[in-house]
C-alpha positions in Angstrom: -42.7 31.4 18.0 -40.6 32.2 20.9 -37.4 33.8 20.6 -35.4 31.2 22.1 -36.9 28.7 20.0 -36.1 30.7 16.6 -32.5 31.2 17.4 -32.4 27.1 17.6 -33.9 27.0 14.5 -31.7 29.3 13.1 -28.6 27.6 14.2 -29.3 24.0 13.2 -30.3 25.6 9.7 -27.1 27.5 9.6 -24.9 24.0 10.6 -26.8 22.2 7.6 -26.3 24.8 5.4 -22.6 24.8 5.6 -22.0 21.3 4.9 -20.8 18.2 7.0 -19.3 19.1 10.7 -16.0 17.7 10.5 -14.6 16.2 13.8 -11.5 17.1 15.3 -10.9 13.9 15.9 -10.7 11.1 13.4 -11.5 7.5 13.9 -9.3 5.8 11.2 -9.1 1.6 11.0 -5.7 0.3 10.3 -5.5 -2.6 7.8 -2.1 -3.3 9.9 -1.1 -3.5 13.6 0.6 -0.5 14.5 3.4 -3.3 16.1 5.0 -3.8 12.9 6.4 -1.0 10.5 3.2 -1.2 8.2 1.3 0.1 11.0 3.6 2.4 12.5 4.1 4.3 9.3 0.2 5.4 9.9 0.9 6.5 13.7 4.0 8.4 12.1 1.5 9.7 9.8 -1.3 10.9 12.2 1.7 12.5 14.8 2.3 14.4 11.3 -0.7 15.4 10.4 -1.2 16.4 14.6 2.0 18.8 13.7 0.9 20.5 10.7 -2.6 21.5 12.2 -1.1 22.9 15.3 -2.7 19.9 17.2 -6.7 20.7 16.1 -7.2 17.5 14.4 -6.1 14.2 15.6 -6.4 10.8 14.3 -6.9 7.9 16.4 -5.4 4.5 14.6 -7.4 1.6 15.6 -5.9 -2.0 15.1 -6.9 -4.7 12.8 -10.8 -5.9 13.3 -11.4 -3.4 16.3 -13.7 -1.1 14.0 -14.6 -3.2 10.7 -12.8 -6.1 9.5 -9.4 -5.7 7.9 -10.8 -6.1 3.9 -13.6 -4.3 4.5 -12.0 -1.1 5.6 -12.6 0.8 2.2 -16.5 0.4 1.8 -16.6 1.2 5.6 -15.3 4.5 4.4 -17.1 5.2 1.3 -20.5 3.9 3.0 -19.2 7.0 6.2 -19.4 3.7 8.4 -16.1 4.7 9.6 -14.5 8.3 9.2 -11.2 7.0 7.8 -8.7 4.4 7.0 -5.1 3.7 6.5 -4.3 0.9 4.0 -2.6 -1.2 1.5 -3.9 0.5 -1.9 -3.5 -3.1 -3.2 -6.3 -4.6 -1.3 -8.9 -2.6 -2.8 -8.4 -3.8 -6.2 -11.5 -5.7 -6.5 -13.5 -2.2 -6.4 -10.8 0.0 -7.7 -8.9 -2.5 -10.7 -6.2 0.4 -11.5 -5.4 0.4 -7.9 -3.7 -3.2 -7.9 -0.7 -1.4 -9.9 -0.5 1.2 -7.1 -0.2 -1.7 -4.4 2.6 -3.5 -6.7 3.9 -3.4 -10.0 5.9 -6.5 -11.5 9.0 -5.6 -12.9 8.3 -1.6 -11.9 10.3 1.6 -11.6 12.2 2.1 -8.5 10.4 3.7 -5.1 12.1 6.7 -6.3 10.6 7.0 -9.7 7.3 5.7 -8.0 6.9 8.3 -5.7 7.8 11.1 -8.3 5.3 10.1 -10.4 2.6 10.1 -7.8 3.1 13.6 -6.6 4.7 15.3 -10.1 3.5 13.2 -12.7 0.0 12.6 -12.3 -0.2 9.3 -10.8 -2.4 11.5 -8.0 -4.6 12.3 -10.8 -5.5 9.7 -11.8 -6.4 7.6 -8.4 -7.6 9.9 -7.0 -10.2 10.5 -9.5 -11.3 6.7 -9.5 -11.7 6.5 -5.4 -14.0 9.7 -5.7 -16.2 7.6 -7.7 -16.7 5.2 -4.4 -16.8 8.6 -1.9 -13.7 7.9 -0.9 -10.7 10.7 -0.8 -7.1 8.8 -1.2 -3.7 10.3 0.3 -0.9 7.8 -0.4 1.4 8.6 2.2 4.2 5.7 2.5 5.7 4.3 -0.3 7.8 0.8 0.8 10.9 -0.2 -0.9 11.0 -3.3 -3.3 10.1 -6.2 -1.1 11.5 -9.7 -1.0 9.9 -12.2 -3.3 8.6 -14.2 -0.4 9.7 -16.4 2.4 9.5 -20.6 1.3 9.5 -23.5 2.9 11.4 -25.4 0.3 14.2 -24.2 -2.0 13.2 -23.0 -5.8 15.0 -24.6 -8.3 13.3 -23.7 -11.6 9.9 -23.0 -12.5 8.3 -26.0 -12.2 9.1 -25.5 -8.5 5.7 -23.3 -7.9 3.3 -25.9 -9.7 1.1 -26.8 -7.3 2.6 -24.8 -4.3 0.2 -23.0 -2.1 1.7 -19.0 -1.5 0.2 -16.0 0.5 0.3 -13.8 -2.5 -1.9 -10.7 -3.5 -2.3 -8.4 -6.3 -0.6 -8.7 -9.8 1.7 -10.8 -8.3 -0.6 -13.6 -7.5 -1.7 -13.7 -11.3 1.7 -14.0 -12.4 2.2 -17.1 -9.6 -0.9 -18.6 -10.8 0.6 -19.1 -14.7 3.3 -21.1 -13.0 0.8 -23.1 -11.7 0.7 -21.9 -7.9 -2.7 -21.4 -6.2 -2.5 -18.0 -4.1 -4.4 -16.8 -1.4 -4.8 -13.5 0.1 -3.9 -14.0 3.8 -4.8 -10.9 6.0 -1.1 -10.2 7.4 -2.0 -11.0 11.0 -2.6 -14.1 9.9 0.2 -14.9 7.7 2.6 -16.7 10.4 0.1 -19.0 11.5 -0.8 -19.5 7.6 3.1 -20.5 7.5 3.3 -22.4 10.4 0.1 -24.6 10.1 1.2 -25.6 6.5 -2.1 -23.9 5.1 0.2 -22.0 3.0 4.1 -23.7 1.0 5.4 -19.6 0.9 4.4 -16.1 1.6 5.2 -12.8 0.4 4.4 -10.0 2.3 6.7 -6.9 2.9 10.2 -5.8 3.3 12.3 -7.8 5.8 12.1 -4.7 8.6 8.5 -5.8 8.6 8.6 -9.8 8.1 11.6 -9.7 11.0 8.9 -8.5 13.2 6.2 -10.6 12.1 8.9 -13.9 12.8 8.5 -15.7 9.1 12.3 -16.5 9.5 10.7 -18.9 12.8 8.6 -21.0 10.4 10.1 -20.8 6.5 13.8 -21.3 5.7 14.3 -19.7 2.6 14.0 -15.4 2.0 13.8 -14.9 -1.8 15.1 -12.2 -4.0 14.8 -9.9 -5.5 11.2 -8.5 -5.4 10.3 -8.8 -8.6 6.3 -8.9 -8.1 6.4 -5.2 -6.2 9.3 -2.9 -7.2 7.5 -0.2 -5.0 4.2 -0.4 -2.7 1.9 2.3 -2.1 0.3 2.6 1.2 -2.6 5.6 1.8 -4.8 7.3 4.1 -8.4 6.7 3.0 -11.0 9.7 4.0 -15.0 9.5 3.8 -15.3 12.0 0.8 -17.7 14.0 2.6 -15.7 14.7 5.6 -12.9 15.7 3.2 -15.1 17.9 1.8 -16.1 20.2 4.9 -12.5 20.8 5.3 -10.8 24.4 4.4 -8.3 24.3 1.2 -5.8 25.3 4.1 -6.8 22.1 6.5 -6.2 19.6 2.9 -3.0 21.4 2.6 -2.1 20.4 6.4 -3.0 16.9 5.4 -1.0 16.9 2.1 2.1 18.2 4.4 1.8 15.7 6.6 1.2 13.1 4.1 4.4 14.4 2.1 6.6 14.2 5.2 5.9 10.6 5.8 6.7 9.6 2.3 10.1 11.4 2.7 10.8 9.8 6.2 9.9 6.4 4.8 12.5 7.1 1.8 15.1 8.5 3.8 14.6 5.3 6.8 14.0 2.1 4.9 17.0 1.6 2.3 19.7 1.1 4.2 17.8 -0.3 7.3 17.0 -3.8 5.1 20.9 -5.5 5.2 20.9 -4.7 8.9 17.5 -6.8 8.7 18.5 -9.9 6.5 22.0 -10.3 8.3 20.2 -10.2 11.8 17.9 -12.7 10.4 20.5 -15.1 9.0 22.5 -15.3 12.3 19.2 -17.3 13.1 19.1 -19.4 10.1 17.7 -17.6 7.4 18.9 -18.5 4.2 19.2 -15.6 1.7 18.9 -16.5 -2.0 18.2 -14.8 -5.8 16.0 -16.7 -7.6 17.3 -18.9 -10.6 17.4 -16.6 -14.0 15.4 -19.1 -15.8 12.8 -18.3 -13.0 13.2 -14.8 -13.5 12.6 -14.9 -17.0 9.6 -17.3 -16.9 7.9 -15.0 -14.1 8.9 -11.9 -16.4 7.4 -13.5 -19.6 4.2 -14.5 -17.6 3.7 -10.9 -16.6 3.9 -9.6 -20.3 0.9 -12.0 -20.8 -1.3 -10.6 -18.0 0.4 -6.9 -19.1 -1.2 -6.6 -22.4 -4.5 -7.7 -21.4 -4.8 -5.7 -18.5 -3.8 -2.8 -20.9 -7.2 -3.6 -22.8 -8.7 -1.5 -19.9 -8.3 1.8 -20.6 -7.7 3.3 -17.0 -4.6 1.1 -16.9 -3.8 2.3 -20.2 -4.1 5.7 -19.0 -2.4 5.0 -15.7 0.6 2.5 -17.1 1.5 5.5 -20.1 1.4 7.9 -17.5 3.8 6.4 -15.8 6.2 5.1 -18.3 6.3 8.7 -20.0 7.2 9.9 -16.2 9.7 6.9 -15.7 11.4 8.0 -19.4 12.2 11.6 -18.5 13.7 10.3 -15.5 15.7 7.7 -17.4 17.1 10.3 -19.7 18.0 12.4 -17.0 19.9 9.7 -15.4 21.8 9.1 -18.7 23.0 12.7 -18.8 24.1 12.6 -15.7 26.0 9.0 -15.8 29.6 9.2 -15.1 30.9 6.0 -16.7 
């Protein structure tokens, strides 16, 4: 064997020896247009992660559709289709159930108490470990603020109202709905205004008003609901090929988990206040802010207790929803300690 020829061998042996090359730069397919604040918080998050690595890995966010359609994002990943994707953790909730109570909780804990429990009280764990089943490694890196409980064409004015409406709703949320007697639909969001426009859809929820201001809903449906009830927080993640993760050093997964935490903090620190600057922008065009009726309240509330306990049969959300409400009790007591009045 020549010389030349050996060291060739020698080197492609070596490269498959040591695992998967992982690129510098990343291709990662955005379930959301990087024009509204859903997308943008996955730019924010790939100029971070550019930061913490000194500017040796870069991610590239490519809109909606442009690399695999917008729902089929996560198997693109686990299959290595695509290196990488930045989501709604909700969506994925037909391959990952537990994950449906990441994208929204009814009648939740607080953003707050949400994202302390992700990164301190094992809510990480726990996802994490169900997405590596699939070959897929899960940052969630922006956690949204309770949302508005959707944008209708017609007022509510009791239960009975959502019998036979037709709402862009997704996750938990849509079960609940669907007691009432609503049929829901999962709209992709690019989609949603025209859903709302062309009277394929009565109502649609879908984000906080920074992001439905953007996406013009206030143009096409009179009414802005609250409060939130169907999502007190919303988890929003970058999704990795697990093999790619893997041929990274523990120091480049701490550069990721950097940037990941500083986009969570800049999301917490931003969105609060930003929302009544939002909804009084939007009424000086018409919007017309309302709380729903209490005896709404209380029937949506009462429907989720049903759909509660028998999720809670499975026992990854038993594991997940104790988790969470032993985390969300420690923070309670602290709170009452600390109360002045």
């Amino acid at each position: 064997m020549k010389k030349s020829t050996y060291l060739i061998n020698t080197i492609v042996a070596s490269l498959a020896a040591s695992g998967p090359v992982v690129a510098d730069k990343l291709d990662v397919a955005s379930t959301f247009a990087t024009s509204n604040l859903l997308g943008q918080m996955g730019v924010k998050f790939a100029d971070n992660v550019e930061i913490a690595t000194g500017g040796d890995v870069k991610l590239k966010l490519h809109e909606p559709g442009d690399l695999v359609p917008t729902l089929e994002v996560f198997d693109a990943v686990s299959s290595g289709a695509i290196d990488a994707g930045w989501d709604w953790m909700g969506y994925w909730s037909s391959v990952v159930p537990v994950a449906q109570f990441y994208g929204g909780l009814p009648f939740g804990p607080t953003s707050e108490v949400s994202a302390s429990w992700m990164w301190s009280g094992g809510g990480i764990d726990i996802i994490q470990r169900e997405y590596a089943k699939h070959n897929v490694m899960v940052l969630p890196c922006f956690i949204e603020p309770q949302e508005t409980a959707g944008w209708y064409r017609d007022e509510i004015t009791g239960p009975d109202s959502f019998n036979g409406m037709k709402i862009r709703m997704s996750g938990l949320g849509a079960k609940v709905l669907t007691k009432l007697g609503a049929s829901t639909q999962l709209v992709p969001g690019s989609e949603t205004y025209l859903a709302l426009e062309r009277g394929r859809v009565d109502a649609a929820d879908f984000a906080i008003p920074t992001v439905d201001e953007a996406l013009g809903f206030y143009e096409v449906a009179k009414y802005n609901y609250f409060p939130g009830w169907h999502q007190s927080a919303s988890w929003f993640s970058f999704i990795i090929n697990k093999d790619v993760w893997d041929g990274y050093s523990d120091k480049r997964k701490a550069q990721f988990e950097l940037a990941c935490q500083a986009t969570i903090q800049y999301t917490l620190n931003r969105l609060p206040a930003e929302q009544t600057e939002v909804i009084e922008r939007m009424e000086k065009k018409g919007t017309i802010t309302k709380r729903l009726p209490d005896d709404v309240i209380n029937s949506l509330e009462l429907a989720w207790g049903e759909i509660l306990n028998e999720e809670l049969k499975k026992p990854i959300v038993k594991e997940m929803y104790e988790s969470l409400q032993t985390h969300q009790a420690k923070i309670m007591k602290w709170n009452e300690l600390q109360n002045l009045k």
